[in-house]
C-alpha positions as CSV (number, residue, x, y, z in Angstrom):
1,X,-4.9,-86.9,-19.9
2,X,-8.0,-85.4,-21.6
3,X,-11.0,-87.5,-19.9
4,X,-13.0,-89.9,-22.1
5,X,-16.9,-89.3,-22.1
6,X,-17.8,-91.9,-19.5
7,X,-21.0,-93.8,-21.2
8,X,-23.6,-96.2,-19.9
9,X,-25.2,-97.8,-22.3
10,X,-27.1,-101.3,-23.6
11,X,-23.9,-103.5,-25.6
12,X,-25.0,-106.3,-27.8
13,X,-22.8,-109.4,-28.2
14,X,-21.4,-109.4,-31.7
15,X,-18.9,-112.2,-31.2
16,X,-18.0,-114.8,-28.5
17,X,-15.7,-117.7,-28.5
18,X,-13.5,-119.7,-26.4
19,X,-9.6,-118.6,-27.1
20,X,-8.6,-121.8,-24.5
21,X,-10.2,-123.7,-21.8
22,X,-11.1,-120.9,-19.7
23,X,-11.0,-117.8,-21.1
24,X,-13.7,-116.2,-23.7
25,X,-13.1,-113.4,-26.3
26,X,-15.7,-111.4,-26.7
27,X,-16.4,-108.6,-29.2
28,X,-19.4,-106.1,-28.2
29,X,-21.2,-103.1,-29.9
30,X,-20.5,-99.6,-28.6
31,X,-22.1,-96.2,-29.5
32,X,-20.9,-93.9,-32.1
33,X,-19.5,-91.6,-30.0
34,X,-17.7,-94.5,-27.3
35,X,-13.7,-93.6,-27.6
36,X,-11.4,-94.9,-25.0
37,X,-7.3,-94.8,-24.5
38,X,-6.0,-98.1,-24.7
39,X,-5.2,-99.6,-21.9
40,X,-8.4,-98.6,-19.7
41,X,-11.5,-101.0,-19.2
42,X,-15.3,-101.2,-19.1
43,X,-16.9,-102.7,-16.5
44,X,-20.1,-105.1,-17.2
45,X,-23.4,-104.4,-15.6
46,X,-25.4,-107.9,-14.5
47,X,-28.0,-108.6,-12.1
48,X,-27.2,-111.8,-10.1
49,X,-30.6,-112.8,-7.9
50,X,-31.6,-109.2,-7.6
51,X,-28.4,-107.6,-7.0
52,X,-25.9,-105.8,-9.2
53,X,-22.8,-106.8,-10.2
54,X,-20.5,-104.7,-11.8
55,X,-17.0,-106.2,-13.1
56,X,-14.7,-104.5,-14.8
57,X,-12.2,-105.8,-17.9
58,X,-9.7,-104.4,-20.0
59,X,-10.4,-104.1,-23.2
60,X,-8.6,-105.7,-25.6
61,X,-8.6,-104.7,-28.6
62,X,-7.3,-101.0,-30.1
63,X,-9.6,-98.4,-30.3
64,X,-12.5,-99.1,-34.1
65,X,-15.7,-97.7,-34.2
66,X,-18.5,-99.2,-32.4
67,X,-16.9,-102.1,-30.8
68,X,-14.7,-103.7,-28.5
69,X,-12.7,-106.9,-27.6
70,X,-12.6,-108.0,-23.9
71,X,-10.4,-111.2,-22.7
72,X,-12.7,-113.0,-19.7
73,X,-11.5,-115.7,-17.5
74,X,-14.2,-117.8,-16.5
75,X,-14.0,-118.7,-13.1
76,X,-16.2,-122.0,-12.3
77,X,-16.7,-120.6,-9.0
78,X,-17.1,-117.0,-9.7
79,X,-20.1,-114.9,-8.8
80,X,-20.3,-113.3,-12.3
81,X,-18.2,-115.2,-14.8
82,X,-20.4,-118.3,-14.9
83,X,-23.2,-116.2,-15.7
84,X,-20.8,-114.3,-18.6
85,X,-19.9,-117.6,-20.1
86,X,-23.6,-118.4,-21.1
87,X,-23.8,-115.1,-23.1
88,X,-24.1,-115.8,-26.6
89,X,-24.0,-113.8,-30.1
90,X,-27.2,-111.6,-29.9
91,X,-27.6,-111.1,-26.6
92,X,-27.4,-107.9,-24.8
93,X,-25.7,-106.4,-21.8
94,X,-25.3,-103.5,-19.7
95,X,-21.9,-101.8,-19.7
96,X,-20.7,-98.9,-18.8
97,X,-17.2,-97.1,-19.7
98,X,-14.4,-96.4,-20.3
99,X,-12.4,-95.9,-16.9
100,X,-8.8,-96.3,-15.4
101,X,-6.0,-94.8,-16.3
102,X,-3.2,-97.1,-17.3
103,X,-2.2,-96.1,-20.5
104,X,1.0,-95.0,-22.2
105,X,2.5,-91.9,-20.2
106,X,4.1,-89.0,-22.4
107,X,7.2,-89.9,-21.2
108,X,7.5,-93.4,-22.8
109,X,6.4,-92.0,-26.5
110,X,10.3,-91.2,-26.8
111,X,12.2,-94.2,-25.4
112,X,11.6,-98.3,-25.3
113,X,9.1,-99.9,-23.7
114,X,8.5,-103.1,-22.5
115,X,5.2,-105.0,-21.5
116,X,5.4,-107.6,-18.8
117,X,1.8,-109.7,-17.9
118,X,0.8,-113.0,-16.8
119,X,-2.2,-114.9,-17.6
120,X,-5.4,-112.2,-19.1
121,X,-2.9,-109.1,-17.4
122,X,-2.2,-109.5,-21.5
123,X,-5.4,-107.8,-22.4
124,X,-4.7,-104.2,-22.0
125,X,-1.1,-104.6,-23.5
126,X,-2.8,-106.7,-26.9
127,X,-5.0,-103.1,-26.7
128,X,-1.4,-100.7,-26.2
129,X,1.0,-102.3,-28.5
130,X,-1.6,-102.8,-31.5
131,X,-2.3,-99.2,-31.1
132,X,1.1,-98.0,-30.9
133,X,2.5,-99.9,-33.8
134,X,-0.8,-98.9,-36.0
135,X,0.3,-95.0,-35.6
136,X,3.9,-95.6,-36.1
137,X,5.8,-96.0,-32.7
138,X,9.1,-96.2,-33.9
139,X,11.1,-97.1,-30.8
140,X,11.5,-100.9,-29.3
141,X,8.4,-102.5,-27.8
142,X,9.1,-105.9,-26.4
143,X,6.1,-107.7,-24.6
144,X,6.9,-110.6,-22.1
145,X,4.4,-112.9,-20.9
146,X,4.1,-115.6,-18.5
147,X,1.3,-118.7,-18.4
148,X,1.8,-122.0,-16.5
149,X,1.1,-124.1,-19.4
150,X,0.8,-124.2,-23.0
151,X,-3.4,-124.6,-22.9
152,X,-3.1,-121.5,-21.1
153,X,-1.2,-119.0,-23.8
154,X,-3.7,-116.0,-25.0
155,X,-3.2,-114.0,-28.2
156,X,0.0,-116.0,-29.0
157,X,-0.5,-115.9,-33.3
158,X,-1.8,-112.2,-33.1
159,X,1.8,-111.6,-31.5
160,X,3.5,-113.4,-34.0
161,X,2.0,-111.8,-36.9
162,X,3.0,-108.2,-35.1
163,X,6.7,-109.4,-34.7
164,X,6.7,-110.0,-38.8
165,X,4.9,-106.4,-40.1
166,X,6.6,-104.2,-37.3
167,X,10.2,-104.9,-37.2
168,X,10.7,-102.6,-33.6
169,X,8.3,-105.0,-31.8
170,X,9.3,-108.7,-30.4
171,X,7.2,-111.0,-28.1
172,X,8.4,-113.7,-25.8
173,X,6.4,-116.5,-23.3
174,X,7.5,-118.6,-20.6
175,X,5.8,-121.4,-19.3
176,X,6.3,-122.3,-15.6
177,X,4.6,-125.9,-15.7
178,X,6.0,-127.3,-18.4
179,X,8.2,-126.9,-21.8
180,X,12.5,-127.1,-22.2
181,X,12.6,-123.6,-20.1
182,X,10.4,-123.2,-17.4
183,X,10.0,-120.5,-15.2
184,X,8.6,-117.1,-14.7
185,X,8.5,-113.8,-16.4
186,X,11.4,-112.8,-14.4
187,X,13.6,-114.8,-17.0
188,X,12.5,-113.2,-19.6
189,X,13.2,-109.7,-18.2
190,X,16.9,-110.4,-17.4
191,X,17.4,-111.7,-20.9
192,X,15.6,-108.2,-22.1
193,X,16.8,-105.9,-19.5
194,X,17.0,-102.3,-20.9
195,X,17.8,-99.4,-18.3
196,X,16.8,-97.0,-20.6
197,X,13.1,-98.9,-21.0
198,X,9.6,-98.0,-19.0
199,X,8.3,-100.5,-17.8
200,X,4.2,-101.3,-17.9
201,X,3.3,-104.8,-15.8
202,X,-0.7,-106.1,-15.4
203,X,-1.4,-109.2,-14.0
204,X,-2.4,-111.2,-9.6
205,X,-0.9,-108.4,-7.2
206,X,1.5,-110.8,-6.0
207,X,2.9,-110.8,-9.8
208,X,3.2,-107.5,-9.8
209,X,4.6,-106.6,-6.8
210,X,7.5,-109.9,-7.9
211,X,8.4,-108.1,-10.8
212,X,8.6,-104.7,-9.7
213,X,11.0,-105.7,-7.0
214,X,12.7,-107.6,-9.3
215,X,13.1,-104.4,-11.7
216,X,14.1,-102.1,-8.8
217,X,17.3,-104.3,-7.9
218,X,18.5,-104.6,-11.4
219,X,18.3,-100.8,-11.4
220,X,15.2,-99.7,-13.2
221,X,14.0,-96.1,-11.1
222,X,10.4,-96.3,-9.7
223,X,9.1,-93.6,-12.3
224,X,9.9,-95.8,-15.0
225,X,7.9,-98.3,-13.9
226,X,4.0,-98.6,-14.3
227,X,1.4,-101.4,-13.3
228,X,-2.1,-102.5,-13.0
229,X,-3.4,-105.1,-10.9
230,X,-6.3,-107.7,-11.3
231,X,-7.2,-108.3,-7.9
């Protein structure tokens, strides 16, 4: 992996709206020369009672010049994300980027690949999949998601209208609180098993480490399997 030019720089707020109860999508300016692989993050710079804060998100959106989606769940108790959800159109923050390094490997641009996340674990995958369908990525993409209830489901339409134009790509939710089928995202992975599948997972460590145990003992080898965690 080439290494992105890490910047830090002043981001202005070019969009910001509440995509359910407790989450924010928010859009923000970058510089001409900001370039990033999708599925890294920025992290945002604030200043909390005179000391810095730096959090990081995945971004969420594919790579387009001079801007950038990020998926933020506001946490009423939080030490940052209260002061995050007062940011408006206009207003300007500190950021600095991009970083991490969970992105596609080589080895999954010849074979299927399938996207597990709960809750805003979504993020970097809406970032992936957009990305690897807008420059032809012919082989199966299938992107599972889990979310306790219905209020809680991120990105949902966008999904759907991806399933219609790409005809390799299918997306699929489970709901563990309420709906016909409840569960979790394990469900959903023996339904779609595919040995011959890699295997990228984001979401609560504990999620995580579920699913990958879950995906050893229904065969999938360790160096098929990729993950980031959120806490």
């Amino acid at each position: 992996m080439i290494k992105k030019k890490l910047h830090k720089f002043k981001s202005k707020i070019l969009k910001t709206d509440y995509i359910n109860k407790t989450t924010k999508h928010i859009t923000i300016s970058t510089p001409d020369d900001f370039d990033f692989y999708p599925g890294q993050f920025i992290s945002i710079i604030i200043t909390i009672n005179g000391e810095e804060l730096r959090r990081p998100y995945s971004i969420a959106s594919s790579p387009r010049p001079n801007q950038l989606d990020l998926c933020i769940k506001i946490l009423p108790n939080g030490k940052s994300t209260p002061t995050i959800a007062k940011l408006n159109e206009g207003d300007e923050i500190d950021v600095m980027g991009p970083m991490g390094t969970f992105i596609i490997k080589d080895q999954s641009l010849t074979k299927p690949i399938t996207f597990i996340s709960t809750g805003t674990g979504v993020a970097p995958f809406r970032s992936i999949i957009t990305n690897l369908l807008e420059h032809n990525f012919e082989k199966p993409i299938i992107l599972l998601t889990g979310y306790r209830y219905n209020d809680d489901i991120l990105y949902e339409q966008a999904f759907k209208e991806l399933t219609e134009k790409y005809p390799n790509f299918s997306y699929q939710r489970i709901l563990s609180r309420e709906g016909d089928r409840t569960g979790y995202v394990q469900i959903l992975i023996d339904d779609n098993l595919n040995l011959e599948s890699d295997y990228y997972i984001c979401g609560l460590k504990d999620m995580v480490n579920s699913v990958k145990d879950h995906l050893a003992e229904k065969g999938i080898p360790k160096e098929n399997i990729f993950f980031e965690k959120y806490d």
